[in-house]
C-alpha positions in Angstrom: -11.3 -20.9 20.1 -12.9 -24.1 20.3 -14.0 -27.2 18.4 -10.8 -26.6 16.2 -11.0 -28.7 12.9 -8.0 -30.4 11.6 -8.5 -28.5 9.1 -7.0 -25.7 10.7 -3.9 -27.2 11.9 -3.5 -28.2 8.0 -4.0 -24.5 6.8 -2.0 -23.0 9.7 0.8 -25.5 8.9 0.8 -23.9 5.0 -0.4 -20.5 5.4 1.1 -19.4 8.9 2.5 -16.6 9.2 0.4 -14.7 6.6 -1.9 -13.1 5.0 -4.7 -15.7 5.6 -7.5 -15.1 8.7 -9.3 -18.3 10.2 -13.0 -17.9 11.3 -13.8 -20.6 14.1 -16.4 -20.8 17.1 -15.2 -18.2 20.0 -14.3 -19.9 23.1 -16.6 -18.8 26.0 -13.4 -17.5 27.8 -12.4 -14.7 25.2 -14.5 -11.8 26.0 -17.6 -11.1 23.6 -16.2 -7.4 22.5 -13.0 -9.4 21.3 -15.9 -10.6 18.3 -18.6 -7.6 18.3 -20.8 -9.8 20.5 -20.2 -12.7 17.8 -19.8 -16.0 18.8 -17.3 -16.5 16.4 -13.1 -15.4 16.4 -10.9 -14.5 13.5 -7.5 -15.9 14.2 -4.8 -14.8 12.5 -0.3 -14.9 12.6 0.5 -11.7 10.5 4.1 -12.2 8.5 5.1 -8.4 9.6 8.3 -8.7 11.7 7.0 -5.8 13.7 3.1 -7.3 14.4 5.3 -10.3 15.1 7.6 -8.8 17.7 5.1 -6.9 19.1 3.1 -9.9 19.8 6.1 -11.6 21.4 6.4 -8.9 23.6 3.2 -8.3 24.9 3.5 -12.1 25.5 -0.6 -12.9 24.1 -2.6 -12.5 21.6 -3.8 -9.4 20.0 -6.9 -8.5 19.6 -7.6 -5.9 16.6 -9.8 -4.6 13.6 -8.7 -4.0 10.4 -6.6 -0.8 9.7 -9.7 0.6 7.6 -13.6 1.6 8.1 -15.8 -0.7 7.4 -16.8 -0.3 2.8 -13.6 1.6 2.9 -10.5 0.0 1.3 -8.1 -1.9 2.9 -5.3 0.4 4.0 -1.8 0.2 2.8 0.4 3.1 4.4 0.3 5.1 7.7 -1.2 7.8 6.0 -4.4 5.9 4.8 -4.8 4.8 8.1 -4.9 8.3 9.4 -7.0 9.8 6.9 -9.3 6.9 7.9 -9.7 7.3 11.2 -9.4 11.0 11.3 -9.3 11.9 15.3 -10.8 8.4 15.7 -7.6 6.4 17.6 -4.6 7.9 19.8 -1.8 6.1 17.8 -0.3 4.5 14.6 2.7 2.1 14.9 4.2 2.6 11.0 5.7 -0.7 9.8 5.7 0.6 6.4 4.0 0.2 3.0 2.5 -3.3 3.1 4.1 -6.1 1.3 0.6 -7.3 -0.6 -1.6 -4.2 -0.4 -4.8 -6.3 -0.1 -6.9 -7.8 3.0 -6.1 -11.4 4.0 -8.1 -13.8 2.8 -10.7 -15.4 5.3 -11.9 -18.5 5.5 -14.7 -20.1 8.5 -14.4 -23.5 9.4 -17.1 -22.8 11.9 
């Protein structure tokens, strides 16, 4: 990202790992699919152990949608996911039932 408000640092500091995703201007150095073309990037630390050590292994960031369709409810098991995107994706890593069961809550400082 780039031109990161304070304010970030602040909600980071109190919301970090978890269920909160921060909208701020895209850095001309991440790719344009990373955002749909967007000039905007959603940054997120998810509090999953597995997202977590997953990330630490592949040693970067991430880069991914959300586990549903866009209008479809946010997706709280394997099995939504799958009924989702019937056909649609080659693999599901199963961490298990969510913790919350909703979407993270988002929130542009751009």
């Amino acid at each position: 990202a780039q031109r990161i408000p304070d304010l970030f640092f602040t909600l980071a500091d109190h919301f970090f790992p978890g269920p909160l995703t921060i909208v701020l201007k895209r850095n001309p150095q991440v790719p344009a699919i990373v955002s749909a073309g967007l000039d905007t990037v959603a940054v997120r630390i998810p509090s999953h152990l597995l997202a977590r050590k997953l990330i630490s292994l592949v040693g970067a960031p991430l880069v991914a949608p959300s586990a549903n369709l866009s209008g479809k409810p946010s997706s709280t098991q394997t099995e939504h996911v799958l009924e989702d995107f019937d056909g649609k994706i080659a693999a599901v890593i199963d961490g298990g039932k969510t913790e919350i069961g909703i979407g993270s809550t988002v929130i542009c400082l751009v």
